[in-house]
MARLUM-243758 format. One line per field, with one value per residue (C-alpha): x, y, z; residue in one letter. Coordinates in steps of 0.5 Angstrom, whole numbers, plus 500, padded with zeros to 3 digits. Layout:
u = c(X ...)
v = c(Y ...)
w = c(Z ...)
residu = c(A ...)
***
This chain:
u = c(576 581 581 590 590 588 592 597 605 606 600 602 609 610 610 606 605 597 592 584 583 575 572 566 563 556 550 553 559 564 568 572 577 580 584 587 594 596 599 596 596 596 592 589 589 585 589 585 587 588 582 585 577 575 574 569 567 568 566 565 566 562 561 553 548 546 546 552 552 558 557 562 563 568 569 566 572 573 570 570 564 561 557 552 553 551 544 542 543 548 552 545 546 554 557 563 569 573 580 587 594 601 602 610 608 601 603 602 594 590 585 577 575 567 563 556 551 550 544 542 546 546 549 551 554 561 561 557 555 552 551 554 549 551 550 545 540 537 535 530 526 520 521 515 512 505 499 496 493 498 505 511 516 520 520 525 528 529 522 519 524 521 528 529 533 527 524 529 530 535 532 534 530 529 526 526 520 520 519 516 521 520 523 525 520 514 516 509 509 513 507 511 517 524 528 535 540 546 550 550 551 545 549 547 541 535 527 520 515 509 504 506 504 505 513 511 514 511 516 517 523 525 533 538 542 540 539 542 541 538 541 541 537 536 527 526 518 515 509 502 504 496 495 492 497 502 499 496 502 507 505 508 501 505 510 506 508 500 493 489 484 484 479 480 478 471 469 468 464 458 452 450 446 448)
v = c(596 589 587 586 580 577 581 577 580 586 589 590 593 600 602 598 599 599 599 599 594 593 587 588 582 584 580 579 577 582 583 589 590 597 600 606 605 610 605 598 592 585 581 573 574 580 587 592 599 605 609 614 616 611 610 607 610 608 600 598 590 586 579 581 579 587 588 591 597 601 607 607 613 614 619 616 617 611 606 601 605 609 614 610 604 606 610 604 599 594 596 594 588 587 584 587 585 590 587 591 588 589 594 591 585 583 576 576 574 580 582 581 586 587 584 585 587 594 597 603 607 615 619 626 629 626 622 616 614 607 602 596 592 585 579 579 582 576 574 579 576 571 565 562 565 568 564 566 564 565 562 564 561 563 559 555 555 550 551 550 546 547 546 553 550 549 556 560 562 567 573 578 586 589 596 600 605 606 600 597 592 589 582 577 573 572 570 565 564 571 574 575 573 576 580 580 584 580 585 593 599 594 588 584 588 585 586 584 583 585 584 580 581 577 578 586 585 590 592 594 599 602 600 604 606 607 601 601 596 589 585 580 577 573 571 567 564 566 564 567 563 561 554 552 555 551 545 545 548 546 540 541 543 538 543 549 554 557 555 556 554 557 561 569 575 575 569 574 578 574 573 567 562 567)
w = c(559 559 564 566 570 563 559 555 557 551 554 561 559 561 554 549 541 541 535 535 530 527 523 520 517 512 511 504 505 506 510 512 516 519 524 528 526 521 517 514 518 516 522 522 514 513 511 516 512 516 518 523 524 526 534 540 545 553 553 560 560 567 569 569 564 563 555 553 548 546 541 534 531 524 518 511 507 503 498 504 509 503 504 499 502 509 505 502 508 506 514 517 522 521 525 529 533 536 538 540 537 538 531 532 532 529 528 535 538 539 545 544 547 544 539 537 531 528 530 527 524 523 518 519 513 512 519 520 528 530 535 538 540 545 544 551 547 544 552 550 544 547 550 546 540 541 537 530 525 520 519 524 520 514 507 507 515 519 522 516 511 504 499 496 490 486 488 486 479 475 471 468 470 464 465 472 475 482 485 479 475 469 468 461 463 468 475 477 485 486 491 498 495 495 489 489 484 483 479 478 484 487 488 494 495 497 496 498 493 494 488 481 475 469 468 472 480 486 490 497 496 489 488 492 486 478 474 467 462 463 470 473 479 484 485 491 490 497 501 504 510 510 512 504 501 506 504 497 493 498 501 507 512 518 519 518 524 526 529 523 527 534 535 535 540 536 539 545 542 539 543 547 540 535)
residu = c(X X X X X X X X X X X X X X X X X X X X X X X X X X X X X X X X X X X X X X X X X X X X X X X X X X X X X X X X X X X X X X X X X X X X X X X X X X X X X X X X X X X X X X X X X X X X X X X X X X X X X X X X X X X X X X X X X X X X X X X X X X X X X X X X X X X X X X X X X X X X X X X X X X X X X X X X X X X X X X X X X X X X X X X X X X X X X X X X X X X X X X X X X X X X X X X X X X X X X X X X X X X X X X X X X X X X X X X X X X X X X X X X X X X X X X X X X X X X X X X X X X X X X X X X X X X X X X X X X X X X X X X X X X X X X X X X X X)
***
């Protein structure tokens, strides 16, 4: 809902020339833009295609800090919401901003009227439904994280500031089966690291390691799409996120993010001199 004492004056008249615009912006770095005109509009730099399709549900706008969701629904007919896209989650987490602009005059600003992150995202044959997930969900994360004895941060984030750039190598996978990849070369340190296809149908699509064999990895998934021929990817080396590992290889034990040493519930248990 906009609210009209904000609206700008082409949105007040009796008759106005009205167009839903989506701007989709993935994790990778795609952005898309879409809109329910039935011509291509230019707005802000970015070409939003026509997508008749597409449309919101009803969206409710307040002053209370309840978290806001509004549900998407739209017809997978182009190359830019594809069918196999969706399947092999390069959508998931998008961030969305929905607007309205004047289509007579894209030039003019454009009304905010939600924006958010896809949450999950449901096929239904040629269609595709998700949900618009407000910024006020992040009030429901922790306000301080719980104890353990492992690590908490992730390699390489400001919590734990280990430089990336010497742990990321570029090899090339030379054979696919299931989730199993074999590389040119061995990939040491590559245990609980990441595996990231930067060319082929895969590009942009990412992978834990679990296990690491010589040149052979594990991964947690099997490639969305087929590989054919050797490719190119991206390794990430990765971390056991336990306090040894934090200190010897890494040297960084003064930003290890867990209490490796504080006792655990099995303390209870023991009998009293055991």
């Amino acid at each position: 809902m906009v609210t009209m004492t904000a609206a700008p004056g082409w949105l007040r008249e009796e008759l106005v020339t009205l167009a839903w615009c989506w701007r989709l912006a993935r994790r990778d770095g795609v952005v898309v833009g879409l809109t329910s005109h039935d011509r291509d509009l230019m707005v802000g730099g970015i070409l939003y295609r026509a997508a008749p399709g597409m449309k919101p549900s009803a969206l409710e706008t307040s002053d209370s800090l309840d978290i806001a969701t509004m549900d998407l629904e739209g017809a997978v007919t182009s190359d830019a919401i594809a069918a196999r896209d969706l399947d092999a989650g390069r959508w998931d987490g998008a961030e969305l901003e929905l607007f309205v602009t004047d289509w007579s005059a894209p030039g003019v600003a454009p009304v905010t009227v939600a924006r958010g992150s896809l949450g999950a995202i449901e096929r239904r044959g040629p269609a595709f439904a998700v949900e618009l997930q407000g910024v006020t969900r992040l009030l429901d994360r922790p306000v301080c994280p719980a104890t353990s004895p492992s690590c908490r941060a992730v390699l390489g984030d400001r919590a734990c500031r280990v430089d990336l750039a010497p742990l990321s190598h570029v090899r090339r996978v030379v054979a696919v089966e299931g989730r199993t990849v074999t590389l040119d070369a061995a990939a040491p340190g590559m245990a609980f690291g990441e595996l990231m296809w930067i060319e082929s149908g895969n590009c942009g699509l990412a992978s834990p390691v679990i296990a690491v064999e010589a040149a052979v990895l594990h991964l947690a998934e099997a490639p969305a799409f087929a590989v054919a021929g050797p490719v190119r990817v991206r390794l990430i080396e990765g971390c056991d996120k336990q306090l040894a590992t934090c200190r010897g290889r890494f040297a960084n034990a003064v930003n290890f993010r867990g209490e490796a040493h504080l006792p655990g519930n099995d303390l209870l248990t023991r009998y009293p001199g055991g």
